[in-house]
C-alpha positions in Angstrom: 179.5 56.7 119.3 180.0 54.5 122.5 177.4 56.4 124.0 174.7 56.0 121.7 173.7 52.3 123.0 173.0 54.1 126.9 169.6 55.1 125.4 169.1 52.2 122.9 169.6 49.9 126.7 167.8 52.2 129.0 164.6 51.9 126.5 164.9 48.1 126.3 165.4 47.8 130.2 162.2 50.1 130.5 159.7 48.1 128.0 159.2 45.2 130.1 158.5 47.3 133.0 155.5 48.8 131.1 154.5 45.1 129.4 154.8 42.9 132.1 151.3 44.1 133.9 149.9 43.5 130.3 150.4 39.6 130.8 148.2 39.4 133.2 145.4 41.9 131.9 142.6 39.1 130.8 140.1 39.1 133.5 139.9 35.6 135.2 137.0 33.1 135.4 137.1 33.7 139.1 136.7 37.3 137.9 133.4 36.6 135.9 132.0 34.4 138.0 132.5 37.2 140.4 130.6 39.2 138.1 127.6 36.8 137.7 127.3 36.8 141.9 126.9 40.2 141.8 124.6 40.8 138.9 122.8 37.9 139.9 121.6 39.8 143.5 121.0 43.2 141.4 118.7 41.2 139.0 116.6 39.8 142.3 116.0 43.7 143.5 115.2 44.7 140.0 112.7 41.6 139.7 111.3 42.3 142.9 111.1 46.2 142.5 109.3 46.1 139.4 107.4 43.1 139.4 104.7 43.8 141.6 103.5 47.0 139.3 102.2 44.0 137.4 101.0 42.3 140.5 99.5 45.3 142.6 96.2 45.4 141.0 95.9 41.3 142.5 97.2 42.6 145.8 94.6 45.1 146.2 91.6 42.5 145.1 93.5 39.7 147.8 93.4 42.6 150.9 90.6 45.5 149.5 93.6 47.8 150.1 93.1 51.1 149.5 94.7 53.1 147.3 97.0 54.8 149.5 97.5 51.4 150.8 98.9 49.9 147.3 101.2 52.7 146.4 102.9 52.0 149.9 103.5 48.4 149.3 105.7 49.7 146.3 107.0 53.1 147.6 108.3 50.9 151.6 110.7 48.8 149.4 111.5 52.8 146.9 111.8 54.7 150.3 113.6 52.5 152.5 116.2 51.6 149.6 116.8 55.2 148.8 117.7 56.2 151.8 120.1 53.4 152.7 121.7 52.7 149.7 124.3 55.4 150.6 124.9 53.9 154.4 124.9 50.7 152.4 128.0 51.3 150.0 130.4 52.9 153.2 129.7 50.1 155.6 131.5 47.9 152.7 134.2 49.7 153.1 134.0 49.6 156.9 133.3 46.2 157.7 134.6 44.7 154.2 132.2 44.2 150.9 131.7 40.1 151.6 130.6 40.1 155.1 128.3 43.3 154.1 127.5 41.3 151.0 126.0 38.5 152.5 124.6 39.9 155.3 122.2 42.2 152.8 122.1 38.7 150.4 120.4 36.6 153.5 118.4 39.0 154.7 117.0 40.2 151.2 116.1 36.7 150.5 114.5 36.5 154.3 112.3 39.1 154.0 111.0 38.0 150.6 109.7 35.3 152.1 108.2 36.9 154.9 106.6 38.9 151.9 105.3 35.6 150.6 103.3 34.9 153.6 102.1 38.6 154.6 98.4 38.4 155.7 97.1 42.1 155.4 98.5 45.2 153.6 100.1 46.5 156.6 102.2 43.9 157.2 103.3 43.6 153.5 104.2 47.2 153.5 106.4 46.5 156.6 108.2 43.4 155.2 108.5 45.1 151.9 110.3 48.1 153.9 112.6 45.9 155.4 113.3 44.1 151.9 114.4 47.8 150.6 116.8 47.9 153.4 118.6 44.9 153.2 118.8 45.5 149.7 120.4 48.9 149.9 122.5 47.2 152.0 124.0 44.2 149.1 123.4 46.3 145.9 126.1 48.7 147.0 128.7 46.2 147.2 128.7 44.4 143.8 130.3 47.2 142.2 133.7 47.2 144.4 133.4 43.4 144.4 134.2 43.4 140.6 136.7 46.4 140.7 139.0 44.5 143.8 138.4 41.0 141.1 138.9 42.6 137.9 142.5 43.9 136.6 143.3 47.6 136.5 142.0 49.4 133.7 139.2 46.5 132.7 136.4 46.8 135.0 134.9 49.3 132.6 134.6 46.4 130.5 132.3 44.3 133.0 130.3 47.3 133.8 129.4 48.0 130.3 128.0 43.9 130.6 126.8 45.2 133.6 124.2 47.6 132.5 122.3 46.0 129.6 121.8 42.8 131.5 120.1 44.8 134.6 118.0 46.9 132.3 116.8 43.2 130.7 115.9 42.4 134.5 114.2 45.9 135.0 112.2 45.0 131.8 111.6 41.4 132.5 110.6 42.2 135.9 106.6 43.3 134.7 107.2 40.2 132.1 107.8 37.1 134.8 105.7 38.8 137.2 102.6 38.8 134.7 103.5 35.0 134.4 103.4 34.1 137.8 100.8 36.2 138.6 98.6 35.0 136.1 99.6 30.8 137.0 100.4 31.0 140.5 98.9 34.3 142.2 101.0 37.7 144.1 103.1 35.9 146.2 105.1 33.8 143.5 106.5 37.3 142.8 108.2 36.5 146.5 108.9 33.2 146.1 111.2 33.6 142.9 113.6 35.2 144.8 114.3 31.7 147.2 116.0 29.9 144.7 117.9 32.8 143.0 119.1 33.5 146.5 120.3 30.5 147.4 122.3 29.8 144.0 124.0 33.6 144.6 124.3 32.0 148.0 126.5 29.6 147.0 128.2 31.3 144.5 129.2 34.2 147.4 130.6 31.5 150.2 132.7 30.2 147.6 133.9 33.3 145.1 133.9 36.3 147.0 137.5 37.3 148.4 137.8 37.9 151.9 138.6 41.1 153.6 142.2 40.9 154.3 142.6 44.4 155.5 143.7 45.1 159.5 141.5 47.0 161.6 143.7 49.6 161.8 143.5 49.8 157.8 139.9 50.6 157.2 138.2 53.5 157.5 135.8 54.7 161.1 132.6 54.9 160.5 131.2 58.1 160.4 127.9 57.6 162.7 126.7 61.3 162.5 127.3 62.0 159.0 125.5 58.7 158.0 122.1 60.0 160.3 122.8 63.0 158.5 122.7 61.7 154.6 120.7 59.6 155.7 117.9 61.7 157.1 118.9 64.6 154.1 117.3 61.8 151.5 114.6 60.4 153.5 113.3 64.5 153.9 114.0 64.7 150.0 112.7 60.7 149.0 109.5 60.6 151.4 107.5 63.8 149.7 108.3 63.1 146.3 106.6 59.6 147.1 103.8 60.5 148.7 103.4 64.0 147.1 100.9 63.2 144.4 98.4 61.2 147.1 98.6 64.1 149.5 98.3 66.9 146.6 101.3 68.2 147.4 100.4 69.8 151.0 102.5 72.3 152.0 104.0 69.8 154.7 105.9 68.0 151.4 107.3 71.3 150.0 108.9 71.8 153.9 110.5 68.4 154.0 111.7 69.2 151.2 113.1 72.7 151.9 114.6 70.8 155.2 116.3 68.3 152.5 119.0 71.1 151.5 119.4 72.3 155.1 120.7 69.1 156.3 122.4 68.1 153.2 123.8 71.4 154.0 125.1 70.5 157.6 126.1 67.3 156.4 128.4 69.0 154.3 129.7 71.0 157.0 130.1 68.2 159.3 132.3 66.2 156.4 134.6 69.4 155.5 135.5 69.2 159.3 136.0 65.8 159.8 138.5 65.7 157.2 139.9 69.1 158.7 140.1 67.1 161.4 142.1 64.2 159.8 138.8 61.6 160.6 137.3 59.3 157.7 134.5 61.2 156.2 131.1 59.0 155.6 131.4 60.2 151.7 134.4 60.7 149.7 135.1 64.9 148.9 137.2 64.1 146.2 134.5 61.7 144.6 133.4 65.8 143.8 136.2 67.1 142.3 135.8 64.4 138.9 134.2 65.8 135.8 133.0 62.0 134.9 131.4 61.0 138.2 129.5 64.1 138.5 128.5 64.4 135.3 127.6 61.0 135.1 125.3 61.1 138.1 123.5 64.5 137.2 122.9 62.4 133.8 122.0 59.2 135.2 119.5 61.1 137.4 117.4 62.4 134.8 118.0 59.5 132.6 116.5 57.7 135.3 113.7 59.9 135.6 112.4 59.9 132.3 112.9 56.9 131.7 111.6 54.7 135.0 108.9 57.4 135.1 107.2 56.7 132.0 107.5 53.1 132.6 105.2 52.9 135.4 102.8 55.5 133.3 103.3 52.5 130.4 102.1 50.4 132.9 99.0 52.1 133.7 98.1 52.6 130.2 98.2 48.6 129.3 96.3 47.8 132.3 93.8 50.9 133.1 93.5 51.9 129.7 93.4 49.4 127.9 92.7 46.4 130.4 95.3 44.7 129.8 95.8 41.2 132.3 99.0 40.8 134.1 100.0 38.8 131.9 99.0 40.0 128.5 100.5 43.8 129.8 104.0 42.1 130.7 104.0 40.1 127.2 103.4 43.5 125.6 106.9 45.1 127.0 108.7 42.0 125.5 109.1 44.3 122.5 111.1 46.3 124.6 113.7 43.7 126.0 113.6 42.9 122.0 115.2 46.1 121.4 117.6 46.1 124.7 119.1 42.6 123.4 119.8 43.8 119.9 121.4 46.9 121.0 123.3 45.3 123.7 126.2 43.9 121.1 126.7 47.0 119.3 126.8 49.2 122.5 129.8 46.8 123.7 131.5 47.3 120.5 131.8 50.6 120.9 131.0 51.9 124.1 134.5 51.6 125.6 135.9 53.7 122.9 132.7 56.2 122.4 130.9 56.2 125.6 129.3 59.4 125.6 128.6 59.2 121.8 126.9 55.9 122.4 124.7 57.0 125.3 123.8 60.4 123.6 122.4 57.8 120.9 120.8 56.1 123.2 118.9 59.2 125.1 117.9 60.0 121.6 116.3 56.6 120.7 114.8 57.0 123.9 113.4 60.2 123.1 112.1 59.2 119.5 110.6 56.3 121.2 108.6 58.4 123.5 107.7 60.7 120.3 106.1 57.5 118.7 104.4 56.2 121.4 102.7 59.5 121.6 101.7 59.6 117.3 100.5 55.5 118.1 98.2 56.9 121.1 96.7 59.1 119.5 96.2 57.5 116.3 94.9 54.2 117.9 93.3 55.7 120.8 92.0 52.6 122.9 92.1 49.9 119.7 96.1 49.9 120.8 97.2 46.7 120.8 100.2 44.8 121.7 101.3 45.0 117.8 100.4 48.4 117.2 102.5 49.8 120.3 105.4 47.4 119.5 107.6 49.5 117.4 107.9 52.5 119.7 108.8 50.0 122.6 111.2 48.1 120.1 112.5 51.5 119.6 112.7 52.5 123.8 114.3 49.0 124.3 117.5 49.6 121.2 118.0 53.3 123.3 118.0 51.7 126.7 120.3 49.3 125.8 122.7 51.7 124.1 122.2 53.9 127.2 122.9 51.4 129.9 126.5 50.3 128.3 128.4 53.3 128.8 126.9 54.7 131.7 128.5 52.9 134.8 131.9 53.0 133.5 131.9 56.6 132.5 131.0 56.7 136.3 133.0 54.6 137.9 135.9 54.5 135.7 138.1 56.9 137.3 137.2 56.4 140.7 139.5 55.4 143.5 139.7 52.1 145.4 139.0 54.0 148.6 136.1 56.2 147.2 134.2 52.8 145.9 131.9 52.6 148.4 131.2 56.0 148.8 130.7 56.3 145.0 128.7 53.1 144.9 126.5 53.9 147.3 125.8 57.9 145.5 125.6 55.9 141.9 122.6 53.6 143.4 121.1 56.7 145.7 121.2 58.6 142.4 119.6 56.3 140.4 116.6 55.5 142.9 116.5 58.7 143.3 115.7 60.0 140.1 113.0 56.8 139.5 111.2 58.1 142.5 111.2 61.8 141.2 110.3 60.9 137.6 107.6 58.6 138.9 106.5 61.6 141.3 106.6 64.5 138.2 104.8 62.2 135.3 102.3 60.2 137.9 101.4 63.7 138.9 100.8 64.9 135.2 99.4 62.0 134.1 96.7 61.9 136.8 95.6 65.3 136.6 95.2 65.4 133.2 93.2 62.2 132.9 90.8 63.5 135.4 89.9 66.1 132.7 91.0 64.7 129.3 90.8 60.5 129.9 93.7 58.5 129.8 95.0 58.5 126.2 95.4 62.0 126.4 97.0 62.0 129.4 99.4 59.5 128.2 100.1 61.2 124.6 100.9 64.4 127.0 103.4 62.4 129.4 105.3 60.9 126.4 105.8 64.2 124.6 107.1 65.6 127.9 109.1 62.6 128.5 110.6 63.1 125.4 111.6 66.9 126.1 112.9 65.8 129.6 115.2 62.7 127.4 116.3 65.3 125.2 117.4 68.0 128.0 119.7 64.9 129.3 121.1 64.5 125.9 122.2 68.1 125.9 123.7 67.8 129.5 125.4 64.7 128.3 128.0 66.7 126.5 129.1 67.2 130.2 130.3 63.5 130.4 134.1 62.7 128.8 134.1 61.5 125.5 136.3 58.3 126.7 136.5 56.9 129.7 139.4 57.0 131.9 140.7 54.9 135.0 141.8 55.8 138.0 145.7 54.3 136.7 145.2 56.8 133.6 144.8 59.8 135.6 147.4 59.2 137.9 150.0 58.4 134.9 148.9 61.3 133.3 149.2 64.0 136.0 
C-alpha cells in the first residue's frame, strides 16, 4: 500500500508540466496587430492585382494601347510576382522576415507611385513589373511573421481570419477600382496604395520583432538553386501568359517542355546540396507532408477555376453586356455578400472540419458556376446586375467557406525552418494556378466567341469551370480531415 501514492505523485508532478504552456496560449494584442500588418500589405497586392481588370479598358482609351499592350500591363505585375515569390519567402529566412518585410513594403508602395505617373504603356508595363517583384518579395513574409508572433498550435486560428479577409480584397479589388476609376480616372488605382502603405508602414517599424538570430544561425543562400526555380517558373509562367495572344506557337509548348527539365536539375542540385550538408534553397522535407502537398495540388486548381472565371466574369459585365467600371464592380458586391456571411460559419468550424468545410465550399463554388450558366442562357444579354446576383451570392458563400481552411491545412504542420520555403511555394502555387486558369478559360472563352458570341462562350466556360471545381473536390479527399501542427506531429511520433 505505501507504494500506491509513487504513481498518484508522479501524475500530479507531471500535470503542470503539460498545463503550464496552456497559460499563456491566448494570442496577444501584439500578436493581432501583427496580423493586421501583414494582411494589411496582402490586401494592397490583391487591390492592385485585380483592380486594374476594371480599369484596363480606361488605360487603353488614355495610351491607344494595343491589345497585346494591355494584357501586359496586367500579366508584368502576374509574371514577375510568380517567379519571385519563391526567392521572396527564402530570403526571409536568410536575411530575417522584417528587414525583407519592409524592404518589399517600401518598394511596393514606390513603384505604385511610379505607376501613378507612367506616361506611355511601355513604361507602365515596366513599373508594374517591378511592383510584382517587390511584392513577391513582402507577401512571402507575412505568413512566418504571424507563426514566430502567434503561440504554438494557434496560428491555424489567424490563418483561417486570414483567408476570407484576402478573398474580400480579391473581390473588392474590381469594386473600389470601378469607384475610383469612374470619380478620379486609372491612376487613383495607384494612388490608394500611398496611404495604405504608409499606415502598414508604421505599423511594421513599431510591431514587427527583430531578427535576433547570429549569422552563424541562419541558413546560406542558395544562389544557384534560386536561378534555377527561378528560371523553372518563369519557362513554365511566361507561355501560359502569353499563350493565348501568340496562339499557342510552338515556341510556348518548348518553354514549357524546358520548365520540367530545369525543375528537374533544380532538384538534382537540392538532393546534393543537402548530401553535401549545405542549406538547400527549398525545404525537401516540406515534400514528405500529406497536408502541404495536398494542400497546394488543391489550392492550385482551386485557384484556377476559380481566378480564371473571374476575369471571364469580368469580360462578360463589361464586353457583353457594357457594363461601366463602375456599374461592373458594383455587380460583384453580391459576391463579397456571400464571402462575409460565410466567413463566420467557416471559423466555427473550420479548425475542427477543415477539409469538410472546403469540400463545401468547392461545391458551392461549383453550383455557383452551374447557375451562372442556367442565368446566361436564360437572360442572354437582358442580364442584369439583379438577375446574375444569386449565382454570385452563391460563388461568394463557397469562397468564403473555401478560403478558411485552406492556409492552415497548409501551413499547419510545417516547421519553423521550412516557413519560408513553404511560404514562398504556397504564394508561387497560388499565382500560379490564377495564371494557368486565366490562360485555359481566356483561351476557351475567346475561341468560342469568335464562332458562337459571347453568352455562349460564357455559358460554356462556367459549365467547364464547374467540372474543373468539382475534380478539386474529389482530390480534396487528399487533404487531412483536421489539421495538425508541427508540436502534434512531433508528440505523436
Amino acid at each position: 500500500m505505501s507504494n500506491l501514492p509513487d504513481p498518484v505523485l508522479r501524475k500530479q508532478q507531471s500535470e503542470p508540466q503539460v498545463s503550464e504552456p496552456q497559460v499563456d496560449e491566448k494570442p496577444s494584442r501584439t500578436a493581432w496587430l501583427i496580423a493586421l500588418v501583414t494582411i494589411g500589405a496582402s490586401l494592397m497586392d490583391l487591390l492592385d492585382a485585380t483592380a486594374i481588370s476594371v480599369a484596363s479598358p480606361s488605360i487603353r482609351s488614355s495610351f491607344e494601347a494595343s491589345t497585346s499592350a494591355l494584357q501586359w500591363m496586367i500579366a508584368a505585375y502576374t509574371l514577375t510576382f510568380s517567379v519571385m515569390l519563391i526567392a521572396g519567402g527564402r530570403l526571409g529566412d536568410v536575411f530575417g522576415r522584417r528587414n525583407v518585410f519592409l524592404i518589399g513594403l517600401v518598394g511596393f508602395v514606390a513603384a505604385s507611385v511610379a505607376c501613378s505617373l507612367a506616361q506611355s504603356a511601355d513604361v507602365l508595363i515596366f513599373t508594374r513589373a517591378i511592383q510584382g517583384a517587390f511584392a513577391a518579395v513582402m507577401i512571402p513574409q507575412g505568413f512566418g511573421l504571424v507563426r514566430a508572433a502567434f503561440p504554438p498550435g494557434k496560428a491555424a486560428m489567424v490563418f483561417g481570419v486570414m483567408g476570407p479577409i484576402m478573398g474580400i480584397g480579391g473581390i473588392a479589388g474590381p469594386i473600389l477600382g470601378g469607384l475610383l476609376v469612374g470619380d478620379l480616372g486609372w491612376r487613383a488605382i495607384f494612388w490608394i496604395n500611398i496611404p495604405i502603405g504608409i499606415v502598414v508602414l508604421i505599423g511594421a517599424l513599431r510591431l514587427l520583432p527583430h531578427d535576433e538570430r547570429q549569422a552563424g544561425e541562419r541558413p546560406r543562400l542558395d544562389v544557384i538553386g534560386l536561378l534555377l526555380a527561378s528560371a523553372a517558373v518563369f519557362l513554365f509562367a511566361y507561355p501560359i501568359v502569353q499563350g493565348r495572344e501568340a496562339d499557342w506557337a510552338a515556341w510556348t509548348w518548348i518553354m514549357m517542355a524546358c520548365s520540367v527539365v530545369v525543375l528537374a536539375l533544380f532538384g538534382v542540385h537540392q538532393l546534393m546540396r543537402r548530401r553535401a550538408g549545405r542549406d538547400p534553397f527549398i525545404e525537401p522535407s516540406l515534400f514528405r507532408k500529406r497536408a502541404f502537398n495536398a494542400g497546394l495540388l488543391v489550392q492550385l486548381l482551386f485557384n484556377g477555376g476559380f481566378l480564371g472565371m473571374s476575369v471571364i466574369g469580368t469580360l462578360l459585365l463589361q464586353i457583353g453586356l457594357n457594363f461601366s467600371p463602375l456599374h461592373a464592380g458594383s455587380t460583384l458586391l453580391w459576391w463579397m455578400l456571400g464571402t462575409l456571411l460565410s466567413m463566420g460559419l467557416a471559423q466555427k468550424f473550420a479548425q475542427i472540419y477543415p477539409r469538410r468545410v472546403l469540400q463545401i465550399g468547392l461545391m458551392m463554388l461549383a453550383l455557383s458556376m452551374a447557375v451562372a450558366a442556367v442565368t446566361i442562357r436564360h437572360y442572354g444579354a437582358d442580364l442584369t446586375s439583379l438577375t446574375i446576383g444569386p449565382a454570385l451570392l452563391i460563388g461568394g458563400f463557397g469562397m468564403g467557406m473555401c478560403y478558411a481552411p485552406i492556409f492552415g491545412v497548409i501551413l499547419a504542420a510545417v516547421d519553423d525552418r521550412e516557413v519560408g520555403s513553404a511560404s514562398g511555394l504556397v504564394n508561387s502555387f497560388q499565382q500560379l494556378g490564377g495564371g494557368i486558369g486565366v490562360a485555359v478559360f481566356g483561351t476557351l472563352f475567346f475561341g468560342w466567341a469568335t464562332d458562337h458570341g459571347v453568352f455562349e462562350a460564357a455559358q460554356y466556360t462556367y459549365w467547364i469551370a464547374a467540372a474543373a471545381l468539382l475534380f478539386t473536390w474529389a482530390v480534396a479527399f487528399l487533404v487531412p480531415k483536421t489539421a495538425r501542427s508541427a508540436e502534434e506531429l512531433a508528440a505523436a511520433e
